[in-house]
KOLGUSE-458150 format. One line per field, with one value per residue (C-alpha): residue in three letters; chain; x, y, z. Coordinates in steps of 0.1 Angstrom, whole numbers. Layout:
aa = c(ALA, ...)
ch = c(A, ...)
u = c(X, ...)
v = c(Y, ...)
w = c(Z, ...)
END
This chain:
aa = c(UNK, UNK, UNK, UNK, UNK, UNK, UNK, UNK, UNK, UNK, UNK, UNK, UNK, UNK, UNK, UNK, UNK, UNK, UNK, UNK, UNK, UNK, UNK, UNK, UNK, UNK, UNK, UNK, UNK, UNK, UNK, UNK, UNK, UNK, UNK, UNK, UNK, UNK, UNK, UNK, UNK, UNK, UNK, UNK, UNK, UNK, UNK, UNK, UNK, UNK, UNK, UNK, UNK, UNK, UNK, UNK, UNK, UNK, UNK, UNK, UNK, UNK, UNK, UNK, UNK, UNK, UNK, UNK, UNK, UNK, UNK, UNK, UNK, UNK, UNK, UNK, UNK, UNK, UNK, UNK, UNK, UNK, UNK, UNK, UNK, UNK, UNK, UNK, UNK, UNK, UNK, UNK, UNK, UNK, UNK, UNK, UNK, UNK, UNK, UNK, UNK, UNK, UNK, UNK, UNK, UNK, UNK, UNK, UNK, UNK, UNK, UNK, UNK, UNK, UNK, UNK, UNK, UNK, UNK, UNK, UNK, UNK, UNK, UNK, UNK, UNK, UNK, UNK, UNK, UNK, UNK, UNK, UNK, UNK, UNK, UNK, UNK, UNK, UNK, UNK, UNK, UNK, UNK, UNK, UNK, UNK, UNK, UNK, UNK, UNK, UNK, UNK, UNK, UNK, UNK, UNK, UNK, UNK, UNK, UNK, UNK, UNK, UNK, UNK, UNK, UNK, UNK, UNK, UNK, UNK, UNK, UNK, UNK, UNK, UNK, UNK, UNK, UNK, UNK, UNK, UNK, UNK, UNK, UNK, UNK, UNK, UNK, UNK, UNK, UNK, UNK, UNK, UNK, UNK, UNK, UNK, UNK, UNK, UNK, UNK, UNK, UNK, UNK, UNK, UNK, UNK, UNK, UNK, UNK, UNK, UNK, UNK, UNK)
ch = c(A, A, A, A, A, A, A, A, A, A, A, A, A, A, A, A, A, A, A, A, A, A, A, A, A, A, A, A, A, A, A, A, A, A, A, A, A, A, A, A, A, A, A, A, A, A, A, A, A, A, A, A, A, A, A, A, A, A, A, A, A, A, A, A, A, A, A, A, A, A, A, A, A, A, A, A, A, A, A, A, A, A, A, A, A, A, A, A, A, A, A, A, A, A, A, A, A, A, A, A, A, A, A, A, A, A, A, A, A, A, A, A, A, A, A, A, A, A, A, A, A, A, A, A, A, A, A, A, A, A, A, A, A, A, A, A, A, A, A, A, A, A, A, A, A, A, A, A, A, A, A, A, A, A, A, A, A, A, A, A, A, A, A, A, A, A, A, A, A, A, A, A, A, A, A, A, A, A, A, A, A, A, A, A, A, A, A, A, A, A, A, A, A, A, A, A, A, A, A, A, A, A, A, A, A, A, A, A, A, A, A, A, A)
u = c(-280, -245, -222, -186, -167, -132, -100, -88, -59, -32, -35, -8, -2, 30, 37, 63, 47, 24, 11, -23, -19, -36, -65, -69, -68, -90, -118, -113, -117, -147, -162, -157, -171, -150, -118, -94, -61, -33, -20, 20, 41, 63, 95, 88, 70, 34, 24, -2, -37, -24, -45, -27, -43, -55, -31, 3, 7, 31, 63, 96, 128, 131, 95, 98, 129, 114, 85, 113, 128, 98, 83, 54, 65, 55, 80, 95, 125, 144, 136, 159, 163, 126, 117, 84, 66, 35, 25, 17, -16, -39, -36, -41, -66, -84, -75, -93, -123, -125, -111, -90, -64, -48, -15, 5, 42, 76, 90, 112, 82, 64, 97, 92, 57, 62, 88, 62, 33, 31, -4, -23, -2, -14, 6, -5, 22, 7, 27, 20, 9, 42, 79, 61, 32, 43, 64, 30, 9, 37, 41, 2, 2, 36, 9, -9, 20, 45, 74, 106, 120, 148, 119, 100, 137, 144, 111, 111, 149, 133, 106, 132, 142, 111, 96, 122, 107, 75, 79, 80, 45, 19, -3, 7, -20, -9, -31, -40, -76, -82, -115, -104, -73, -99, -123, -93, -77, -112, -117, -82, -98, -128, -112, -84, -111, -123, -93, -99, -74, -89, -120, -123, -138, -144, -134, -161, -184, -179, -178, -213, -221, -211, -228, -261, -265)
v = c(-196, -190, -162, -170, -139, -129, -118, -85, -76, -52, -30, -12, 19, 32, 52, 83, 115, 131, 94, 99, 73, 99, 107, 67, 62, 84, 72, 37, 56, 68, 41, 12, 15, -11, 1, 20, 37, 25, 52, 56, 62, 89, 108, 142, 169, 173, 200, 228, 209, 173, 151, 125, 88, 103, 120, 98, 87, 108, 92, 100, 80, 58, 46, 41, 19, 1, -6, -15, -40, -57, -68, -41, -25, -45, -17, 15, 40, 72, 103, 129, 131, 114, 78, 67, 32, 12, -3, -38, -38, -17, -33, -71, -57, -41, -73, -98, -76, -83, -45, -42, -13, 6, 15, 47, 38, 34, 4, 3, -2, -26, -50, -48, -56, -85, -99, -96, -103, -120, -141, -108, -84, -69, -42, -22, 3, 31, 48, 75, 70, 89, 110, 143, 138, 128, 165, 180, 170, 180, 218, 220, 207, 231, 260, 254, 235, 262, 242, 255, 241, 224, 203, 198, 185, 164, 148, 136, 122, 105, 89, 75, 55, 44, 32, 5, -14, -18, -54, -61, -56, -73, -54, -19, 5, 33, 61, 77, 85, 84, 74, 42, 41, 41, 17, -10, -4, -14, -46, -58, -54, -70, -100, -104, -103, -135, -152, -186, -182, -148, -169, -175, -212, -219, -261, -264, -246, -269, -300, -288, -288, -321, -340, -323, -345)
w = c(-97, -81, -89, -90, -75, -88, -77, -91, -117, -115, -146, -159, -180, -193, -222, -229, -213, -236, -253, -235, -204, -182, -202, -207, -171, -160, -185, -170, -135, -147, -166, -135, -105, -93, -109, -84, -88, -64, -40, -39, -6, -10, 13, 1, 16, 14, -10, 3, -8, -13, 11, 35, 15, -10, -32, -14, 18, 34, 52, 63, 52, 83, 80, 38, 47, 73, 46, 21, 48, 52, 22, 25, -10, -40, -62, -55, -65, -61, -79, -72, -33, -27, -22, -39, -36, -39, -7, -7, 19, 4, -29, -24, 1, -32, -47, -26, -28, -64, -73, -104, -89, -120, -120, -138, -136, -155, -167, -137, -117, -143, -139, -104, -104, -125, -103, -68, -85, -120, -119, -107, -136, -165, -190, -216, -231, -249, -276, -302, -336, -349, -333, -349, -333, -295, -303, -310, -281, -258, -273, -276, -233, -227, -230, -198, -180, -193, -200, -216, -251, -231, -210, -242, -254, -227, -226, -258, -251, -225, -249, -265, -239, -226, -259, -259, -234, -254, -259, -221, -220, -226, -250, -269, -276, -306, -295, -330, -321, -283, -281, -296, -272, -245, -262, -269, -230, -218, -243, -223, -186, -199, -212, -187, -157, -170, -170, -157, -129, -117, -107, -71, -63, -102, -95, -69, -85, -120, -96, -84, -120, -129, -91, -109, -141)
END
């Protein structure tokens, strides 16, 4: 019996902070083996801990812009005085191994991705199941992150914003109970992995088929 294999997706997940995209993504982390989490290149400096590859990869301006230049960033932006970006390689190298590489960006980013990569893209915007409750879940987080009322303030000023891009996405998720967040963000890798055009060598293998009858 042969076993088609599969190119991987690009999954995206954006949401106003404090809509549960982190927790999501980390359950799909830890519920695929061959799920991964793409790796950004940032400008700014490393932080005492933060591991060269693992947490970014480290770079100064010159080399970001040379990057840039050439086509090796499939999005990127300024924040602040610090240039961050996704490199191109290691992704379509995850890609081509038939890895689905997760992705926790903006919609800045997501329009960017869509632009490089369309056929491999998929975006999910998570939202909360109400204004009250997005307020809720970022005081009940501002006790361990210790955030002032004007950062709770300007967050959710922020939400604003970002919730209108909701309909540039592909699917929305209203997290009301995250367990079924989780449960509906896998039902959409499921399905989209076996998209007809995700599968590597499907006409010859249906051309087999049909020389066997």
């Amino acid at each position: 019996m042969s076993t088609l294999q599969r190119r991987g997706l690009m999954y995206v997940l954006s949401s106003p902070s404090g809509a549960g995209k982190t927790t999501i993504t980390r359950a799909l982390l830890k519920n695929n083996s061959d799920v991964t989490i793409s790796i950004s290149t940032t400008t700014r400096p490393r932080r005492a801990g933060e591991v060269q590859g693992q947490d970014y990869y480290f770079v100064n301006k010159d080399e970001f812009r040379d990057m840039a230049d050439n086509g090796e960033m499939l999005e990127r932006a300024k924040v602040f005085d610090h240039y961050y970006g996704t490199p191109r390689q290691p992704v379509e190298q995850s890609l081509s191994e038939g890895k689905d590489v997760l992705f926790d960006i903006d919609w800045q980013g997501t329009q960017q991705l869509s632009e490089m990569s369309p056929d491999d893209l998929v975006t999910v915007f998570v939202l909360p199941p109400s204004r009250s409750e997005l307020e809720k879940r970022l005081r009940n987080r501002s006790r361990d992150t210790k955030e002032t009322e004007e950062q709770i303030r300007g967050r959710m000023a922020k939400a604003a914003d970002e919730m209108s891009h909701y309909s540039e996405y592909d699917y929305v998720i209203i997290n009301t109970d995250i367990d079924d967040a989780i449960a509906k963000a896998q039902l959409i890798l499921n399905a989209e992995r076996i998209k007809r055009r995700r599968a590597v060598g499907l006409s010859d293998f249906v051309r087999g088929l049909k020389e066997g009858l």
